[in-house]
N, C-alpha and C positions, 0 to 999 in steps of 0.2 A: 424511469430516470430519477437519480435521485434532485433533493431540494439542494438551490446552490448554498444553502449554508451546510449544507451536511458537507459537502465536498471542501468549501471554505474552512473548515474544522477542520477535515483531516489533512489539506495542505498547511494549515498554521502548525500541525501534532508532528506531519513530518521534519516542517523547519526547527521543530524546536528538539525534536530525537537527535539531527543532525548537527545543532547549535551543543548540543550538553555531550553527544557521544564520548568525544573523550575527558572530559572531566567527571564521568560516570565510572569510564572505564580503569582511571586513576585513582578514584574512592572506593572501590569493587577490588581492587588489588590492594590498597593498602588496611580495606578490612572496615574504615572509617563511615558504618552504618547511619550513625547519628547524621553525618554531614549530606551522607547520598537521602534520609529523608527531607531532609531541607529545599533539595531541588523540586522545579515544580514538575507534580506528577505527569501532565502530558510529557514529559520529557522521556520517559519509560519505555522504549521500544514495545515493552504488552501493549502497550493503549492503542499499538498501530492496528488498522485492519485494510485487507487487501479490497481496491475497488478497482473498476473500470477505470482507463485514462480516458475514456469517450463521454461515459454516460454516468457513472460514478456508483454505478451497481454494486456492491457487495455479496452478491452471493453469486455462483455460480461465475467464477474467475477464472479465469486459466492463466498461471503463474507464466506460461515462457512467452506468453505472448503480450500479458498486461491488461488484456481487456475481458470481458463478460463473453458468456457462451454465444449468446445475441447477435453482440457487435462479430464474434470470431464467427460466427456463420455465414453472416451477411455477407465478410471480406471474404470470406472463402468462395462463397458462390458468385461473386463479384469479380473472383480474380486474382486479389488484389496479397494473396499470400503467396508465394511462391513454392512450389511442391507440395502444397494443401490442394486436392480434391476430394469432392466427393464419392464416399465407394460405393461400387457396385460389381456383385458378383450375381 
């Protein structure tokens, strides 16, 4: 699990991706480089990295569902996905 300041970080990286998107997007099309370095860097969608909404994992993600391999086993064998079981042939 991560530390809750890791997690505090990257919810502060996304408010701020989502605060600047389009004024990024506005400087990015008018070409205006000097001015897009001025914003502050976490604002950069690169800076984002994918975690856990559970446990705040970073590796080992699974994009359609949000969470770490970990927490997606757990729910699955718990149930708690619908049309997820475990295979067995």
């Amino acid at each position: 699990m991560a530390r809750e300041s890791v997690k505090a970080r990257d919810r502060k990286r996304r408010n701020l991706v989502a605060k600047y998107a389009a004024k990024r997007a506005s400087l990015k099309k008018q070409g205006d480089y000097m001015a897009l370095d001025k914003l502050p860097k976490n604002a950069s969608p690169v800076r984002l990295r994918n975690r856990c909404s559970m446990t705040g994992r970073a590796r080992g993600y699974i994009r359609k569902f949000g969470v770490s391999r970990l927490v997606f086993r757990k729910w699955a064998l718990e149930g708690k996905l619908p049309g997820i079981r475990k295979a067995s042939w």
